[in-house]
C-alpha atoms as one frame of an Amber mdcrd trajectory, in Angstrom:
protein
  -9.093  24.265   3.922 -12.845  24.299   2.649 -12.982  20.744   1.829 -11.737
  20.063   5.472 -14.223  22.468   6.879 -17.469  20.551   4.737 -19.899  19.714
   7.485 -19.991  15.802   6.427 -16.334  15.621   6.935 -16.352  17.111   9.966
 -18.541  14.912  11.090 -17.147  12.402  10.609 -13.513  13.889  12.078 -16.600
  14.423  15.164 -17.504  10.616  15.280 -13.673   9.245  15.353 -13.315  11.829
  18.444 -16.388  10.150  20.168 -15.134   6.718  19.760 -11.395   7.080  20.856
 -12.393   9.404  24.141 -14.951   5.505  24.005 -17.560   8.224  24.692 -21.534
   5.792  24.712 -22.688   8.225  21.654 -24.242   5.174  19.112 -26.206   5.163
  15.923 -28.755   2.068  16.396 -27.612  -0.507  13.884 -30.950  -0.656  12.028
 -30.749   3.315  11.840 -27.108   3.303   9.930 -28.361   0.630   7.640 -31.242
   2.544   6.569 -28.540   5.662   6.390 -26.745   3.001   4.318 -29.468   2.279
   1.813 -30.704   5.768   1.140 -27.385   7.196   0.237 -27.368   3.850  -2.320
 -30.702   4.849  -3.514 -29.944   8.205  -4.014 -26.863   8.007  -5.423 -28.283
   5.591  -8.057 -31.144   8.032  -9.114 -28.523  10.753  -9.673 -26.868   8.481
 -11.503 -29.832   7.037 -13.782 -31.044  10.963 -14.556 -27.791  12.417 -15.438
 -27.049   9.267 -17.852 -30.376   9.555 -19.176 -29.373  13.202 -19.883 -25.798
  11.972 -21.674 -26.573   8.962 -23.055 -24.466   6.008 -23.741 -20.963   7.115
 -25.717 -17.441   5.952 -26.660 -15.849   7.553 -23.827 -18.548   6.099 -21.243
 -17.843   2.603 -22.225 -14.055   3.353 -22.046 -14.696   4.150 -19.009 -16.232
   1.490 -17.995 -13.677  -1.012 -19.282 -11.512   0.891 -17.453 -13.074   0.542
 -14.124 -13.390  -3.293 -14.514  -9.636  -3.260 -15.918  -8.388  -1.813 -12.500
 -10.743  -4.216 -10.362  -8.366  -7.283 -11.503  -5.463  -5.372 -11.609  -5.347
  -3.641  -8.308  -6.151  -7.525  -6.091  -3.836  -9.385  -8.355  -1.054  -7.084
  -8.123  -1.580  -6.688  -4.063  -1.570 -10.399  -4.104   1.534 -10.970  -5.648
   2.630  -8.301  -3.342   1.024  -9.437   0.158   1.781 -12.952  -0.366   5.784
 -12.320   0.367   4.730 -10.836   3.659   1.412 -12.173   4.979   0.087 -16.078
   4.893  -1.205 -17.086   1.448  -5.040 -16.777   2.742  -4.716 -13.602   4.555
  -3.141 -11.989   1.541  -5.772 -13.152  -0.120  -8.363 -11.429   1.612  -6.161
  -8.018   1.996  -5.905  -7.765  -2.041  -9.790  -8.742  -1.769 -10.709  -5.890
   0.481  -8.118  -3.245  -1.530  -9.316  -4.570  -5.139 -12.968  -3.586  -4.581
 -14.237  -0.475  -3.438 -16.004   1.417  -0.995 -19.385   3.312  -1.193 -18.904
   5.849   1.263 -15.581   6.963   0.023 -17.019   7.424  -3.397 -20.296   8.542
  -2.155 -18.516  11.871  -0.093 -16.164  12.176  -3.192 -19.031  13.174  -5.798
 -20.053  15.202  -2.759 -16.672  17.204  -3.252 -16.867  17.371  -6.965 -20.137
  18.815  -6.754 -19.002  21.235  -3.998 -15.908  22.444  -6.494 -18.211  22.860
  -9.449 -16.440  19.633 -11.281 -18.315  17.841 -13.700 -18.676  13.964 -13.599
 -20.681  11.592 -15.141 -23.795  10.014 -13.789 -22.440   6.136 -15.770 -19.670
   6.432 -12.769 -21.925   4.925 -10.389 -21.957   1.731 -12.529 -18.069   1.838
 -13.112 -18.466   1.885  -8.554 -20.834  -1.212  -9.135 -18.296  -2.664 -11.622
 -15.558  -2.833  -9.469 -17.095  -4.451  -6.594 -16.997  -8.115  -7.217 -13.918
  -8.833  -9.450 -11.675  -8.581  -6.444 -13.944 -11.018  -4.177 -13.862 -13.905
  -6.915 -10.277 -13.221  -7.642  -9.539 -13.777  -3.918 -11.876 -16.825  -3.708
  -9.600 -18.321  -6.773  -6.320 -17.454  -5.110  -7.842 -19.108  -1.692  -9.039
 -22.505  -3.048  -5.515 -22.560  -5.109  -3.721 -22.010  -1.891  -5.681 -24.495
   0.326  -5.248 -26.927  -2.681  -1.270 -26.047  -2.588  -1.093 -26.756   1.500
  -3.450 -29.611   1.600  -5.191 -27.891   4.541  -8.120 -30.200   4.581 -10.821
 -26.966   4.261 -13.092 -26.927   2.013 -13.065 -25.085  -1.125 -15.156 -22.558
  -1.883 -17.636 -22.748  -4.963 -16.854 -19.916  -7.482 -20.453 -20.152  -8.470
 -21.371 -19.411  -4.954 -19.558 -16.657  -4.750 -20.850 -15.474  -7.786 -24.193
 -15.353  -6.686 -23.574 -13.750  -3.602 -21.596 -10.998  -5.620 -24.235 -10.627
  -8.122 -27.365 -10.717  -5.865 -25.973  -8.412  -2.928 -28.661  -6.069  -1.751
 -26.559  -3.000  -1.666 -25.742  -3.850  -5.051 -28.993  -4.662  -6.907 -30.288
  -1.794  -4.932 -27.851   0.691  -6.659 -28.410  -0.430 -10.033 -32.343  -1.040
  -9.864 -32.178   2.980  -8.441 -30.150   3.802 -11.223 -32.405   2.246 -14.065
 -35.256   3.620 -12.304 -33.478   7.526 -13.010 -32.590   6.458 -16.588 -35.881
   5.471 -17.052 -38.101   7.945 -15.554 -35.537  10.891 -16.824 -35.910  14.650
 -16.337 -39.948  13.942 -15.292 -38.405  11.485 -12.524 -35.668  13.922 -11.383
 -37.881  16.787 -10.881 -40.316  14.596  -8.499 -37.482  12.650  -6.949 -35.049
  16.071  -6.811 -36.674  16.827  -2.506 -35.581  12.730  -1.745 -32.496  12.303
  -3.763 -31.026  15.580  -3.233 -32.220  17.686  -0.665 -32.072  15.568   2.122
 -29.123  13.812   0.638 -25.872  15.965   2.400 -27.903  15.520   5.791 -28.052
  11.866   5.325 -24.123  11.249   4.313 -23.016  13.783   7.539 -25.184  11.692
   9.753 -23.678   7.876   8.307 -20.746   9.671   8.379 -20.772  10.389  12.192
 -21.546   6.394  12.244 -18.623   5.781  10.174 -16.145   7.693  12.926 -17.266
   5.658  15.421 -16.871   2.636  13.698 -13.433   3.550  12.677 -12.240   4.489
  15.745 -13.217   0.899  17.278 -11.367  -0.462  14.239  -8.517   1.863  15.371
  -7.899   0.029  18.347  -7.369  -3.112  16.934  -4.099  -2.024  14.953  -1.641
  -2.499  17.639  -2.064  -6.419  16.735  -1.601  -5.904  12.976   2.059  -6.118
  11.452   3.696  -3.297  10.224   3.230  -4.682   6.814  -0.175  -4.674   6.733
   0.154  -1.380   8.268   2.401  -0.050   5.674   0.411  -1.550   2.816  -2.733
   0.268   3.978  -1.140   3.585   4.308   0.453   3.198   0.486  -1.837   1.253
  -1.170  -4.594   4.404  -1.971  -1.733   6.498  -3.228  -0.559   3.704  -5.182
  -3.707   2.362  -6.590  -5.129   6.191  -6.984  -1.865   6.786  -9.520  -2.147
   4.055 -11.212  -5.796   5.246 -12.173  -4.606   8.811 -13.180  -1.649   7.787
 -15.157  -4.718   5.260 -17.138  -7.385   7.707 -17.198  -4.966   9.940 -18.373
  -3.783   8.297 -21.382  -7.616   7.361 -22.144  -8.076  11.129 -22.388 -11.013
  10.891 -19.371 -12.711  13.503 -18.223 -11.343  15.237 -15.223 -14.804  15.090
 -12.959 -14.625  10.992 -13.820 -10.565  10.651 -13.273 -10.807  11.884  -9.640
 -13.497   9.301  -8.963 -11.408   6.476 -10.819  -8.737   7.236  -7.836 -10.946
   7.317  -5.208 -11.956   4.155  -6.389  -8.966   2.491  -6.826  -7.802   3.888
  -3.777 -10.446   2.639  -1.587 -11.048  -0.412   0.290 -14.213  -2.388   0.919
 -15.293  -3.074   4.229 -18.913  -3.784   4.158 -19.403  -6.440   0.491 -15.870
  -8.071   0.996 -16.234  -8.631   4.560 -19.632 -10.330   4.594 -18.475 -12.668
   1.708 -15.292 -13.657   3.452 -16.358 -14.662   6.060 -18.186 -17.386   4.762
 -15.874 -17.814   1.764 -12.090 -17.449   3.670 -13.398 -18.249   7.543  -9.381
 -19.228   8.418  -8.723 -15.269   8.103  -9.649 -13.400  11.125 -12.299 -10.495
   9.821 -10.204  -7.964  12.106  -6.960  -8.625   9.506  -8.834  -6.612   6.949
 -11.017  -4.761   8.838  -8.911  -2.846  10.655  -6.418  -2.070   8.175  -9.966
  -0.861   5.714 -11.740   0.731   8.120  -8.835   1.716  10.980  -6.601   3.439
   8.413  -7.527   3.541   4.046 -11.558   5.012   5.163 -10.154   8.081   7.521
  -7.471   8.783   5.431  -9.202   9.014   1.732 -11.745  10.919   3.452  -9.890
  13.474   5.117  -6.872  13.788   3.074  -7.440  11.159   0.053 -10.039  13.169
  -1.941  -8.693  16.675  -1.983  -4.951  15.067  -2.580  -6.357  12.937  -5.702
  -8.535  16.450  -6.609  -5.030  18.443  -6.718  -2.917  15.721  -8.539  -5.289
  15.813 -11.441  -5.563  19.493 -11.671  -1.349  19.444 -11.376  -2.007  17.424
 -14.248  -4.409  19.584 -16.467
C-alpha cells in the first residue's frame, strides 16, 4: 500500500481524475516539455556518476546485450502476433510502440527501487536508451515490406532516414550526453550536481506526472473506437513482455535492482519517440491506434499496478 500512497503516483492517479471529470486544470505544453527534459537530464547524471562509481564489467555488458536482445524480440514477436488481427501497417506500428520503451515508466520505477532500498545500476539508463530505436526500424522494415506486398502506391520509407531520426532524437542525445557528462565529471560532479539532479528531482516527476494523468485520461476516451484486440493486447502485452524479461534476466544471473527495470522496460510502451517517427514514417496509421492503447491503458497500468507487481514477482523469485 506504500508504493500506492508515493506522492508522484498519486499524482498522477490526481491528474487522470482531472481529465475524466474534463475538469480545465492544464500544464502549458512548453512547461511539460521542460518537465520532460529535466527528468532526462537528471536521470542521465545519476546514471553517468553511479557507472563512474562501478565501472564497466561482464555482467553490465550482459546486460546490455540483453536489453537490445528484447528490443527485437518483443516488436517482432507482437508483429507476428498483431498481424492476424489488425491490418499489416497498423500492426506494424502497435509492435513499434510495445517494442520500445517509455521514459516515464522507467523514470518512476528507479523512483520505487530507490524508495525500497533496491540496488540498480546506473549502465541501466543506457540499456533504456538501447531499446528505444530497434523497434521503430523494425516497424519501418515490416511497413515498406507490406506496402511492397499490397502494391499500395505509398512511398517507402528510407531506413536511413529513420535511422537518423532514431539516432539524433533530442530526448535521446540528451540522455546520453547527461550521462557521459556524470561518468566524466564523477564523485566531484555528483556532489555539485547532487541539489539539481536529486533534490528537486521527486518534485519534478510528481508534477510531469500530474501532466501525464491528464494526458491519459484524454487518451482514455478514445478507446471506445479501438477493437477489443488491440484492447486485449495492451492489457497483456506488459505482463507478457515483463516475464519474458525475468525468466532472461534470470537465467543471466542479473541483479535483482536491474531485473525489475528489464520488466518495466519490456513492459512498457512508447508514446512520445515512436509516435513522432510514425507519423512521418507510417502516415496511413491513424496516431490514435497506438496512442490510445500506450497512453489510454499500458502507461496507467505499469504505473499504478505494473511496478510493484514486477517488484513482487522477482522477489517470489529470489
Amino acid at each position: 500500500m506504500d508504493k500506492f500512497l508515493d506522492p508522484a503516483i498519486l499524482f498522477f492517479v490526481f491528474g487522470v481524475f482531472a481529465g475524466l471529470v474534463r475538469s480545465n486544470l492544464e500544464i502549458p505544453a512548453p512547461i511539460a516539455r521542460f518537465l520532460s527534459l529535466y527528468l532526462l537530464m537528471a536521470l542521465g547524471l545519476k546514471g553517468g556518476f553511479a557507472l563512474e562509481r562501478s565501472g564497466f564489467t561482464a555482467e553490465i555488458l550482459a546486460t546490455l546485450g540483453l536489453a537490445v536482445a528484447l528490443a527485437v524480440v518483443v516488436p517482432v514477436v507482437g508483429y507476428q502476433l498483431l498481424r492476424r488481427f489488425l491490418p499489416r501497417l497498423d500492426a506494424a506500428a502497435v509492435a513499434a510502440t510495445y517494442g520500445s520503451v517509455s521514459a516515464v515508466t522507467f523514470i518512476t520505477a528507479t523512483q520505487s527501487l530507490d524508495h525500497h532500498g533496491i540496488a540498480y545500476g546506473g549502465h541501466m539508463a543506457a540499456a533504456m536508451a538501447l531499446m528505444e530505436s530497434p523497434a521503430i526500424i523494425l516497424a519501418i522494415v515490416l511497413a515498406n515490406r507490406a506496402r511492397a506486398a499490397a502494391a499500395t502506391g505509398h512511398a517507402v520509407a528510407p531506413v536511413r532516414k529513420v535511422l537518423h531520426e532514431s539516432f539524433t532524437d533530442g530526448a535521446q542525445l540528451l540522455l546520453l550526453g547527461s550521462m557521459a557528462v556524470g561518468y566524466f565529471s564523477g564523485s566531484a560532479g555528483e556532489t555539485l550536481m547532487a541539489p539539481f539532479s536529486i533534490d528537486l528531482f521527486k518534485g519534478m516527476l510528481a508534477f510531469f506526472l500530474l501532466d501525464m494523468g491528464l494526458m491519459a485520461a484524454r487518451q482514455m476516451s478514445s478507446l471506445r473506437d479501438r477493437s477489443l484486440t488491440a484492447i486485449v493486447y495492451a492489457l497483456l502485452a506488459p505482463l507478457v513482455h515483463a516475464s519474458l524479461a525475468m525468466g532472461l534476466a534470470t537465467a543471466l544471473e542479473i541483479p535483482r535492482g536491474d531485473t525489475i527495470l528489464l520488466m518495466v522496460l519490456a513492459a512498457s510502451a512508447s508514446y512520445i519517440a515512436v509516435p513522432a517517427v510514425l507519423r512521418h514514417s507510417l502516415p496511413e496509421v491513424a496516431p490514435g491506434v497506438y496512442m490510445s492503447m500506450s497512453l489510454g491503458i499500458t502507461f496507467p497500468l505499469n504505473i499504478i499496478a505494473g511496478i510493484p507487481l514486477y517488484t513482487a514477482m522477482t522477489g517470489f523469485m529470489a
